[in-house]
C-alpha positions in Angstrom: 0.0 0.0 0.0 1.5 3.5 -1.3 2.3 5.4 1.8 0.3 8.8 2.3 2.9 11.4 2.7 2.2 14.0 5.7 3.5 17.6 4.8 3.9 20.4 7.0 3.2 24.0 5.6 4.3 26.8 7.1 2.7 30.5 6.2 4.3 33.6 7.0 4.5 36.2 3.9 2.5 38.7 5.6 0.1 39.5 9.0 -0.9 35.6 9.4 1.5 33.0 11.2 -0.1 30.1 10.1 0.7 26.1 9.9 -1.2 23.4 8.4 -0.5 19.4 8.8 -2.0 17.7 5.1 -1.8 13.8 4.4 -2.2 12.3 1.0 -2.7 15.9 -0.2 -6.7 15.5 0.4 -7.0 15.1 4.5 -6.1 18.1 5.8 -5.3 17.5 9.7 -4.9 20.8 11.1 -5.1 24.5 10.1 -4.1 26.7 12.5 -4.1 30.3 11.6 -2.6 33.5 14.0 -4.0 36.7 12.7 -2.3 39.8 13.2 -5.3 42.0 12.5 -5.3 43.6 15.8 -1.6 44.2 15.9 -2.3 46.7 12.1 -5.6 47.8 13.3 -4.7 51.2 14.6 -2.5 51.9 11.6 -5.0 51.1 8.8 -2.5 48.4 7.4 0.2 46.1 7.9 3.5 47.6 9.4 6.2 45.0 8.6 8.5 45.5 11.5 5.0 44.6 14.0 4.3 41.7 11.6 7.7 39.8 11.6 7.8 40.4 15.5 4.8 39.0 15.8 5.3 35.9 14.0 8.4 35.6 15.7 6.6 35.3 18.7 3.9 33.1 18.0 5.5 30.7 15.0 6.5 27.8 17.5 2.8 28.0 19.5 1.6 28.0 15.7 3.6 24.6 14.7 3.1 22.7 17.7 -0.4 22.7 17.5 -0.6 21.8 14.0 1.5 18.8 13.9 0.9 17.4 17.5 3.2 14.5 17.4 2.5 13.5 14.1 5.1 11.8 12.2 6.2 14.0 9.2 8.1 13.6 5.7 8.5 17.0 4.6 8.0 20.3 5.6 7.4 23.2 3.4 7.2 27.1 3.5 6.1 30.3 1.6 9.5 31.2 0.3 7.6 34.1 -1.5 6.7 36.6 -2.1 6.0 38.7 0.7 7.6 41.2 3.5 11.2 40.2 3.8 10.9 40.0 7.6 8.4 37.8 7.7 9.8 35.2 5.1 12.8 35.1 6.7 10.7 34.0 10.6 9.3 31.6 7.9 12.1 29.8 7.0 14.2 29.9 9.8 11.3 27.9 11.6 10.8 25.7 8.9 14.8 25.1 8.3 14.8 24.3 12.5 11.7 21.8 11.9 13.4 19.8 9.1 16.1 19.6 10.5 14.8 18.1 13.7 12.8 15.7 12.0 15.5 14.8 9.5 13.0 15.3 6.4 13.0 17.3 2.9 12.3 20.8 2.9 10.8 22.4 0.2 10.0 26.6 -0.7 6.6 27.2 -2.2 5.3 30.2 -4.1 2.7 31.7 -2.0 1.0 33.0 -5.8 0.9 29.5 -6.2 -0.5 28.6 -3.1 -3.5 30.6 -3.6 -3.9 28.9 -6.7 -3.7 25.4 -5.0 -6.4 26.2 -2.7 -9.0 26.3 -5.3 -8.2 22.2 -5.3 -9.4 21.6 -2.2 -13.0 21.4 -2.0 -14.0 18.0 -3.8 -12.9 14.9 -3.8 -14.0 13.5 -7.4 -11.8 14.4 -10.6 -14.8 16.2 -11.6 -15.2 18.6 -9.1 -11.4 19.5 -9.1 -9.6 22.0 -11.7 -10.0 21.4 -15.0 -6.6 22.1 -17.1 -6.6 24.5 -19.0 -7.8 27.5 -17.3 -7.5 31.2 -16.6 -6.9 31.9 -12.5 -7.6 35.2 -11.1 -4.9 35.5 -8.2 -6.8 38.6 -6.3 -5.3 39.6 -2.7 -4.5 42.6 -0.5 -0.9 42.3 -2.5 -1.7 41.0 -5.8 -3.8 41.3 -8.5 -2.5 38.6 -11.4 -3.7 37.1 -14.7 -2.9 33.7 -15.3 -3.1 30.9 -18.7 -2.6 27.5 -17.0 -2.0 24.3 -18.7 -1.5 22.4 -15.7 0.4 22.1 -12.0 3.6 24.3 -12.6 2.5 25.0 -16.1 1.8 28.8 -16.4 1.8 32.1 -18.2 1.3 35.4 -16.0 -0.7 37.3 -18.5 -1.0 41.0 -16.4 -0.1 41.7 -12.9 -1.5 45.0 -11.3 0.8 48.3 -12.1 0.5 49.3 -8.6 -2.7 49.0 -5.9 -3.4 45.4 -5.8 -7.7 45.1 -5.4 -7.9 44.3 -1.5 -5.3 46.9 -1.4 -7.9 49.4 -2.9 -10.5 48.2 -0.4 -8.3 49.2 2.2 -7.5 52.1 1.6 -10.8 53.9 0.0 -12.2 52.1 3.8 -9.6 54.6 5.3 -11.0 57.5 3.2 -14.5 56.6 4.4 -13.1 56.9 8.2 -14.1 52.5 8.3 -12.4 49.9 10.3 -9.7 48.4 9.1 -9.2 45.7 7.1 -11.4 47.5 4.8 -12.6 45.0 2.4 -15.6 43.2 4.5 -16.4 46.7 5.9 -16.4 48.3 2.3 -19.0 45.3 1.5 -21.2 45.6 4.7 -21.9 49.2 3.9 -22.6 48.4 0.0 -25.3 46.3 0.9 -27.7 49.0 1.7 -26.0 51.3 -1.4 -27.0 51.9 -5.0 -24.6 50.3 -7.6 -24.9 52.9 -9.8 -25.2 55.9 -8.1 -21.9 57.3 -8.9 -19.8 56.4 -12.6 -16.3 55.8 -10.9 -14.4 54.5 -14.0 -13.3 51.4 -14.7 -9.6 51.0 -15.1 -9.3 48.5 -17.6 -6.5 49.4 -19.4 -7.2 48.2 -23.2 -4.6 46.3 -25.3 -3.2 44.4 -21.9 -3.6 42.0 -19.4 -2.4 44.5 -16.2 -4.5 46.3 -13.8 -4.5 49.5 -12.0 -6.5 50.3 -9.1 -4.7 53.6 -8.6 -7.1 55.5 -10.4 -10.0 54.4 -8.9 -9.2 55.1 -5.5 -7.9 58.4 -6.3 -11.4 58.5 -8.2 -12.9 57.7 -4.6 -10.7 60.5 -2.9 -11.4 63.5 -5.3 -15.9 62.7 -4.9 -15.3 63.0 -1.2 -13.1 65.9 -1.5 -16.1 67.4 -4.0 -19.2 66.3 -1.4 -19.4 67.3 2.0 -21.9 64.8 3.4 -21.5 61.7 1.1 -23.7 58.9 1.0 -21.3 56.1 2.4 -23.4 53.3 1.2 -23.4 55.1 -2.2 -19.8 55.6 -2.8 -18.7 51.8 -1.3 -21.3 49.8 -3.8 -20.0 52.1 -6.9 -16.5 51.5 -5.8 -17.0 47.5 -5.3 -19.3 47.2 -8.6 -16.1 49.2 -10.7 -13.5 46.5 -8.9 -16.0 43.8 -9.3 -16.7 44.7 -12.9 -12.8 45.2 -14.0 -11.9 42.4 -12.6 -14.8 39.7 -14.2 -14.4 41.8 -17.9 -10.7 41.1 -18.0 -10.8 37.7 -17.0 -13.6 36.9 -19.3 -11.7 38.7 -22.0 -8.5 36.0 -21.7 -11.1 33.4 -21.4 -12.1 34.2 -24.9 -8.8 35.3 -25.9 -7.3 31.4 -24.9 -10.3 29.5 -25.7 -10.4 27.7 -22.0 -13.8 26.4 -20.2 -13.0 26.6 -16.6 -11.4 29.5 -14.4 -10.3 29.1 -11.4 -10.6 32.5 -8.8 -8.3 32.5 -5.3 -7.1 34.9 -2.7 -8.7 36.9 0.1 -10.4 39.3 -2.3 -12.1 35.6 -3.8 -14.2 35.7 -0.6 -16.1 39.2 -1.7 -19.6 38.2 -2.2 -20.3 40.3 -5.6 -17.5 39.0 -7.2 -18.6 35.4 -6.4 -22.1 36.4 -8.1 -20.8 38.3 -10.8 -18.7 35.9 -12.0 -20.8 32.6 -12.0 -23.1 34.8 -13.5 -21.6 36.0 -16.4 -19.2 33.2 -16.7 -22.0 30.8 -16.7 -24.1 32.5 -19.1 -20.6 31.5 -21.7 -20.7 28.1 -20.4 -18.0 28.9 -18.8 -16.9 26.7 -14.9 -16.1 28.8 -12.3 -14.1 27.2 -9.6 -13.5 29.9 -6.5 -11.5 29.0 -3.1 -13.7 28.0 -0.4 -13.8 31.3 1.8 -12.1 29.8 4.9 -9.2 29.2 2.7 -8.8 32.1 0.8 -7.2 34.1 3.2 -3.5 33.4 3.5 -3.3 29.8 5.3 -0.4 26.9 5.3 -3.0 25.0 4.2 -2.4 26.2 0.4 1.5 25.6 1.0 1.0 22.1 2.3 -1.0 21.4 -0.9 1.3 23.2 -3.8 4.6 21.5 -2.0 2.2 18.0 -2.7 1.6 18.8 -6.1 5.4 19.6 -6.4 6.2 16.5 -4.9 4.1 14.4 -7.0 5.4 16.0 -10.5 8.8 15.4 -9.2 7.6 11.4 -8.3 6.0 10.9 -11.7 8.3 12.9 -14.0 11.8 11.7 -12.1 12.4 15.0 -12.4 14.6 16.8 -9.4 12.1 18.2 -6.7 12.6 21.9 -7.3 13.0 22.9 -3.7 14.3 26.0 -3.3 14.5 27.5 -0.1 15.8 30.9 -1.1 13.5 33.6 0.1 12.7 36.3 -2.2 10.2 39.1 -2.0 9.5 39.8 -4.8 9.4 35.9 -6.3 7.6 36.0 -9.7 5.4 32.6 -10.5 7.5 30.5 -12.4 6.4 27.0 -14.4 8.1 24.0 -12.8 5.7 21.4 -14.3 6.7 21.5 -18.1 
């Protein structure tokens, strides 16, 4: 009987210490996730120094109580990308782990990992991704276009020229004077606002595959500075539908543009309940299979590392290619195809 392998993941890129314990790359043991929120909260966004301190402080709680005394056979970490102190909390830990348990260790792409965590939810080959696709990688950092042919078989199409999305949330929620993290609180007032009661532009930038959110928020900043007494509701479901609709129009746009059926939708801004809707919706009406990441995973979680250091693993296995493992940290990694 083919032994199950039991990976370690370890998350640290940005405001969550986080470790997950996965077997056979489908049971997923433990998920245990720190969040830093109230640490940023007062700030109105993440200030790295406070991050790395605070997963240096709680990265060895994190780990013991995902992996218990289970046995292990690799561990595996966000090498990138992400703030430069918390990678490094990241690694050392995981270096320590493997080390101790005299096991592989193995840097994953946290772009990647996002990715990954669309392949959770399912168990038949049905209801798991269907190769190719176009993913929509949409965070609080990034905002990317990808072709995939397969596991480690990509082509970035566009990455954002300089606000990621949840990074727009944030800071028009800082504008409107709402708690921080902004996204969920920019969506809680929208409910109760008018779509279209403001034409804030959409920033999709013919002729490429890149966003810009830049505008829009700037968009955001210069209505308030124009209206005294602005209808909050109002201004957070026009600025949500012109994210919402950017984001869906492009993606359909490479759907069309590389004749693919499925598309695959992951990171925290995944979880915004328009873009959900809007999606399926449109997407469906092309006959087109939307896969998003379940919600509780599409923050950032080791779960997702666990998973794309499996896939890794299993290429390697069935290619007899070397493992690509690199344990280098680097913040600004760029999603690379390792799967060819």
């Amino acid at each position: 009987m083919k032994k199950e392998l039991a990976i370690l993941g370890i998350e640290s890129t940005c405001d969550e210490t986080s470790a997950a314990l996965l077997i056979g790359g489908r049971e997923l043991v433990s998920n245990v996730i720190y969040s830093q929120i109230e640490e940023h909260k007062k700030y109105h966004g993440v200030v790295p120094e406070l991050a790395s301190r605070a997963h240096a402080a709680k990265i060895a709680t994190v780990i013991n109580e995902a992996l218990g005394n289970h046995p292990l056979d690799y561990v595996a970490f966000a090498s990138g990308p992400g703030l430069p102190g918390g990678l490094m909390v990241g690694r050392v830990a995981a270096q320590t782990l493997a080390e101790f348990k005299q096991v592989p260790l193995i840097g994953v792409n946290h772009l990647e990992g996002h990715l990954f965590a669309c392949d959770f939810e399912g168990t038949t080959a049905q209801e798991r991704l269907q190769f190719p696709l176009i993913a929509l990688v949409v965070s609080g950092g990034h905002t990317e276009l990808w072709y995939v042919k397969g596991y480690g078989n990509y082509k970035v199409l566009g990455r954002t020229r300089d606000d990621a999305a949840g990074e727009a949330f944030d800071k028009v929620a800082k504008l409107l004077g709402l708690a921080y993290p902004g996204g969920p609180q920019v969506s809680k007032q929208a409910l109760s606002g008018r779509r279209d009661a403001i034409a804030f532009p959409r920033p999709l930038l013919p002729g490429t595959w890149e966003f810009s959110f830049s505008g829009l928020k700037t968009a955001v900043s210069y209505y308030l500075r124009d209206h005294q007494t602005p209808n909050i509701p109002d201004v957070c479901a026009s600025f949500e539908q012109a994210v919402v609709d950017t984001l869906v129009t492009k993606t359909l746009l490479a759907v069309t543009k590389y004749k693919v059926k499925s598309i695959a939708v992951g990171g925290g801004v995944a979880a915004n309940t328009l873009l959900r809707e809007t999606m399926q919706a449109r997407a469906g009406a092309k006959g087109i299979n939307v896969r998003f990441v379940e919600r509780k995973l599409s923050s950032d979680n080791a779960a997702m590392i666990a998973l794309a250091a499996y896939k890794k693993i299993q290429y390697a296995q069935a290619s007899g290619k070397p493992l690509k493992d690199n344990i280098n940290i680097d913040p600004n990694m760029k999603v690379r195809s390792w799967g060819k």
